[in-house]
C-alpha positions as CSV (number, residue, x, y, z in Angstrom):
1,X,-35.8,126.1,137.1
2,X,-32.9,124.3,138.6
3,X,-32.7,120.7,139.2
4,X,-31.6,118.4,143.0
5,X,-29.5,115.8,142.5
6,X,-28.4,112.4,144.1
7,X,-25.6,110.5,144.1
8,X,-25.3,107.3,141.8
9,X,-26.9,104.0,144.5
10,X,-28.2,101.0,144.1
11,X,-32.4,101.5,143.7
12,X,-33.7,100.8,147.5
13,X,-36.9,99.5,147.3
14,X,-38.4,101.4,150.4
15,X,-41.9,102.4,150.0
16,X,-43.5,105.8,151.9
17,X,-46.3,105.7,151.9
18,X,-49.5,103.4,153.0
19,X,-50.7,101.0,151.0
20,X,-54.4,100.7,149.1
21,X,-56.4,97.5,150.2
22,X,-54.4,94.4,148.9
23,X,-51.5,95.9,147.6
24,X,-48.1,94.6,148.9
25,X,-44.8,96.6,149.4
26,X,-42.6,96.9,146.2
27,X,-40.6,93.3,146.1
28,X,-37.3,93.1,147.9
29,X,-35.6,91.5,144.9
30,X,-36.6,92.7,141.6
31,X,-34.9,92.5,138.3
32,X,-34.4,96.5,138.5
33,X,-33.1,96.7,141.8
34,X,-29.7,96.7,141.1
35,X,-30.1,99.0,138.4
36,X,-27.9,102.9,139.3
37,X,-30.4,105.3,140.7
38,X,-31.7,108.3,139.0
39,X,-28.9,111.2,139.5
40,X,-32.0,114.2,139.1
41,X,-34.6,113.5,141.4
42,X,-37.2,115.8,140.7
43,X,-37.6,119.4,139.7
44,X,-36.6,121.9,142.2
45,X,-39.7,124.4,142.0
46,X,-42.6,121.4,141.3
47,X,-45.2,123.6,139.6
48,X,-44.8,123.3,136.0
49,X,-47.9,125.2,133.8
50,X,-46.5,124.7,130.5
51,X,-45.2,121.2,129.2
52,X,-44.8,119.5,125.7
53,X,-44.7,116.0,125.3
54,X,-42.9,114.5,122.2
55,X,-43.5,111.1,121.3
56,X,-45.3,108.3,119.2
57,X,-48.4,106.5,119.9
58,X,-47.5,105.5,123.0
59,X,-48.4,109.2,124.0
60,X,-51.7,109.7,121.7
61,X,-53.9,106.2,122.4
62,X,-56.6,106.5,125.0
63,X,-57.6,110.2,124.6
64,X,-53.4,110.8,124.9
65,X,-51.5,111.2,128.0
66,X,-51.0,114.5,128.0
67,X,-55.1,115.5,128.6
68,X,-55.1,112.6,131.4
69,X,-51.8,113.9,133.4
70,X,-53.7,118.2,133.0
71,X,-56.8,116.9,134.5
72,X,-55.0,115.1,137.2
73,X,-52.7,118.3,137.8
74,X,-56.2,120.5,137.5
75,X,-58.3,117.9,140.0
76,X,-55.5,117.8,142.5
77,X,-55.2,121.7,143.0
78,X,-51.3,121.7,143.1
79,X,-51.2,124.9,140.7
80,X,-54.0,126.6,142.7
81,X,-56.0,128.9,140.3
82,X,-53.4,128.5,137.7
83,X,-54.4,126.7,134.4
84,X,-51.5,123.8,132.9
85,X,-50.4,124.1,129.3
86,X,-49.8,121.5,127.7
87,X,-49.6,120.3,124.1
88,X,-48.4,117.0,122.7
89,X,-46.5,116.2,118.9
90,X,-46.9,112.6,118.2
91,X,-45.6,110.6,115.1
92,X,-46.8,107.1,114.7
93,X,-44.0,104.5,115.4
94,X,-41.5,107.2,115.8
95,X,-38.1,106.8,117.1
96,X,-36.7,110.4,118.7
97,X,-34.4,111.5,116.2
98,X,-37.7,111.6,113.8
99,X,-39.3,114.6,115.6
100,X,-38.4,118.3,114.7
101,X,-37.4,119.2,118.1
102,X,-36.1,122.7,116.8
103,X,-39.4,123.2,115.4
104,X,-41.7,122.2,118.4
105,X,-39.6,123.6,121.4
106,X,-40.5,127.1,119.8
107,X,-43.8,127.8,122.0
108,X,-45.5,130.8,119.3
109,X,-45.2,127.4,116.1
110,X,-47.8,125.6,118.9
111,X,-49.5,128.9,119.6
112,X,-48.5,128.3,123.1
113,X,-49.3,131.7,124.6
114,X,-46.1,131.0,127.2
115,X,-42.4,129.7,126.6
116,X,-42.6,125.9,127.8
117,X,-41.1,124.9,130.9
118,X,-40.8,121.6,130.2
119,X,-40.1,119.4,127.2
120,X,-41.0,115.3,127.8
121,X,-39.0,113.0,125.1
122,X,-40.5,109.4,124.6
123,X,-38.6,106.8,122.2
124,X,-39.5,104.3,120.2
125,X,-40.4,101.5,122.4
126,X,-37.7,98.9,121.0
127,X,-35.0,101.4,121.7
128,X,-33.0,98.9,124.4
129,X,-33.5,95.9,122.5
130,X,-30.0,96.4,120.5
131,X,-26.6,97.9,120.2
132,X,-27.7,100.0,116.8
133,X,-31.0,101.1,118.4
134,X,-29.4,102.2,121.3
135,X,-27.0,104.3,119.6
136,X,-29.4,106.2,117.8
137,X,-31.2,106.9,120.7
138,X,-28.2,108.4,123.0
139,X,-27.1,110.6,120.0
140,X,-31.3,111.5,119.3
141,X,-31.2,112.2,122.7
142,X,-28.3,114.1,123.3
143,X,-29.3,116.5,120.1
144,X,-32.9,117.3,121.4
145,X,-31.8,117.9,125.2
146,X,-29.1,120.6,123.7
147,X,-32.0,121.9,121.4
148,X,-34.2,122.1,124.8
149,X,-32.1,123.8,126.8
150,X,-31.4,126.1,124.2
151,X,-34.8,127.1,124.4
152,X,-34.7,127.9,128.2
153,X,-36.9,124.8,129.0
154,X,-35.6,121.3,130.6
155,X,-36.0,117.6,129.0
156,X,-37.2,114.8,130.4
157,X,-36.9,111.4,129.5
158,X,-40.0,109.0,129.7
159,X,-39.2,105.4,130.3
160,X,-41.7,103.4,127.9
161,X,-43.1,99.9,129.7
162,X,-41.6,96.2,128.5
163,X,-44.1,94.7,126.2
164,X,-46.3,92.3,127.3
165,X,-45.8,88.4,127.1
166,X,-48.3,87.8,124.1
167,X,-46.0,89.8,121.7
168,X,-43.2,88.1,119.2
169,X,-40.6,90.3,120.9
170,X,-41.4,90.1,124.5
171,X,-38.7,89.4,126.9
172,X,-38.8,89.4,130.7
173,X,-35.5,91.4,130.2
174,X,-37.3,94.2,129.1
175,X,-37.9,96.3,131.4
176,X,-34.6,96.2,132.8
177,X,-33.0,96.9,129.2
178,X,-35.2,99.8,128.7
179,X,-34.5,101.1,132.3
180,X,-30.8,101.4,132.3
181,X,-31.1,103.0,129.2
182,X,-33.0,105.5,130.2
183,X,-31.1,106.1,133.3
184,X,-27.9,105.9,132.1
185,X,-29.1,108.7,129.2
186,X,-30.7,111.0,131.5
187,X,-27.6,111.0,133.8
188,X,-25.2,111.4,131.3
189,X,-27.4,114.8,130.2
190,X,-28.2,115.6,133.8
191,X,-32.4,115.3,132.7
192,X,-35.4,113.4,134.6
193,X,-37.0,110.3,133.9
194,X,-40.4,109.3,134.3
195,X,-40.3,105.7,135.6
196,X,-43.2,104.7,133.6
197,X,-41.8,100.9,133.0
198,X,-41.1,100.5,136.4
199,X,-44.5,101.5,137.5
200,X,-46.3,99.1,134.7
201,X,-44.0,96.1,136.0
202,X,-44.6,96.8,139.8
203,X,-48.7,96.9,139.0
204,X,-48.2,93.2,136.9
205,X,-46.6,92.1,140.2
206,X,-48.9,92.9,142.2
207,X,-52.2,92.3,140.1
208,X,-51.0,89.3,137.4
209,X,-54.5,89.8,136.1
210,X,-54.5,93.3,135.6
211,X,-54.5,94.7,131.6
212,X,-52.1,97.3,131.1
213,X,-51.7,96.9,127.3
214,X,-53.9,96.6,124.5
215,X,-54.8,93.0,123.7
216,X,-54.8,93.0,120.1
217,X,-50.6,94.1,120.0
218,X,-49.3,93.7,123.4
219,X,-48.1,97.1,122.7
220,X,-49.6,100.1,123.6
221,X,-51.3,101.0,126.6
222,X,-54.6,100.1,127.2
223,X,-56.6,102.7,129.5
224,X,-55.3,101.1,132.6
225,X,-52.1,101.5,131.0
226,X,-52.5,105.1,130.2
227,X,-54.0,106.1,133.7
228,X,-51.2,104.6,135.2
229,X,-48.8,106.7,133.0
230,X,-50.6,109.5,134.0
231,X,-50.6,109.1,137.7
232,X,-46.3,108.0,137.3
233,X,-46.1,111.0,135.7
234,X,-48.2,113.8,137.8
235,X,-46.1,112.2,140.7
236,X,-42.9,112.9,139.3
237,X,-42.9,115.9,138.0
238,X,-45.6,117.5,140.7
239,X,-43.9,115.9,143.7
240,X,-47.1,115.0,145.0
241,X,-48.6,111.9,145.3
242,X,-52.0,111.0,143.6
243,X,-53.8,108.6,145.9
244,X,-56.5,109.7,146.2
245,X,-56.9,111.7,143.1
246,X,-60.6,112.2,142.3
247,X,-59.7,112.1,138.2
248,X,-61.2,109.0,136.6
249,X,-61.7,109.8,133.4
250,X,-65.0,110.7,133.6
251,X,-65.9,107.5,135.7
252,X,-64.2,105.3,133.0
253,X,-61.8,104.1,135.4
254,X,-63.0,102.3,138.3
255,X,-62.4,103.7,141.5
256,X,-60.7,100.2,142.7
257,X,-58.5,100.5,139.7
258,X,-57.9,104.1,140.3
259,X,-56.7,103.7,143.7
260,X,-54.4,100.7,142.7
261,X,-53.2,102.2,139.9
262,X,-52.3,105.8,141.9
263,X,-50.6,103.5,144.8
264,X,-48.2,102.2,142.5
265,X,-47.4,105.2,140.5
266,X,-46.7,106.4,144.1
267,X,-44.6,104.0,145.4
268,X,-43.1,103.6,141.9
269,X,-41.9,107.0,142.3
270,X,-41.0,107.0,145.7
271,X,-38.6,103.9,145.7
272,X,-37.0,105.4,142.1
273,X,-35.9,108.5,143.2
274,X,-35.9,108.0,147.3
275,X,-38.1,109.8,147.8
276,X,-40.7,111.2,151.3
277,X,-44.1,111.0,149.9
278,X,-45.3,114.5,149.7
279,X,-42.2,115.8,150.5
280,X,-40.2,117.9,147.5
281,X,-37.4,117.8,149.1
């Protein structure tokens, strides 16, 4: 599964697709525009059936990401009769050098019928916030994506949202910190990234009022938060959008919130990586 590529830019914040009743177009000036543009921009053949996501509790809250983004992929019918795969390893606060990457990426040790196509690395969600931090995750990352490719599957980095402004360690900073170095990984190891920060920062601009993270830690993802992730991720990596996605958690997400929440993964997505909405290429 090879991988198209675009040259370093400066992030254009050019939407492409319609907007859902009172959304507005992704800001002219925000604090990640200047940030260098993704240099993988999605996956060449945008079917993957078998994906492992590898992460903290970022990944496991809400009923975990991973079961959200296979019912979006099943509802949407991009992989036609064909069944996703997908099985998530989540350690509690963990930072990605603490996951047994060696151990995982081995498909029969999850009794994974099939070799995974696809292996998505999330970090601790502090990772940007110094030089020390920072340093362990490039050398983490730079480990597991050897130990992935080893394996004949691809990594992908997942870009964690900024905290919210309740929390002790809460900077508007953050999202931008925790962007660029995610980018600057994933291009340096030639891997994708799931703009997942962006995404949670482009839906607080447009709805101030909208909860994306648990009130209690101004942390995690609340279910807004994890749908959200969901639809940013089924966009990426499928190359499709998902407005209009019937999947709603079992009518636990409302279908205004669903609609908003699927725009902005799209245009997230779209303005990220440059990309035609429905359009792989």
């Amino acid at each position: 599964m090879a991988f198209l590529r675009a040259g370093l830019l400066v992030l254009s914040a050019v939407t492409a697709m319609p907007f859902a009743t009172g959304c507005a177009p992704l800001a002219a000036q925000t604090a990640t525009e200047a940030l260098p543009a993704p240099a993988v921009r999605q996956l060449d053949e945008a079917t993957p059936k078998t994906i492992l996501f590898v992460g903290n509790s970022y990944f496991y809250y809400n009923d975990s990401l991973h079961n959200h983004v296979q019912r979006m992929v099943v509802a949407s019918g991009v992989l036609g009769d064909a069944e996703p795969s997908y099985k998530s390893s989540t350690i509690g606060g963990a930072a990605l050098r603490d996951h047994a990457v060696s151990h995982l990426v081995d498909h029969a040790n999850l009794r994974v019928d099939d070799p995974f196509e696809l292996v998505i690395l999330q970090g601790i969600s502090s990772a940007a916030l110094n030089e020390e931090s920072r340093r362990r995750f490039n050398e983490a990352a730079t480990r597991h994506a050897a130990t992935i490719r080893a394996a004949g599957a691809r990594p992908v980095f997942y870009m964690t949202p900024a905290y919210a402004p309740a929390h002790r360690r809460y900077s508007p900073e953050m999202t931008e910190q925790t962007a660029r170095l995610y980018i600057d990984t994933a291009n340096r190891l030639d891997a994708l990234i799931i703009p997942v920060g962006l995404a949670f920062e482009e839906a607080l601009r447009r709805r101030p009022d909208i909860v994306l993270h648990k009130p209690f830690d101004s942390s995690h993802p609340s279910m807004l938060g994890t749908y959200l992730a969901a639809a940013t991720v089924f966009a990426t990596l499928y190359g499709q959008s998902p407005v209009g996605n019937p999947y709603d958690y079992f009518g636990a997400v409302s279908a205004e919130d669903a609609l908003f929440l699927q725009q902005v993964a799209q245009d997230t997505v779209s303005s990220f990586f440059g990309r035609t909405a429905n359009d792989p290429d």
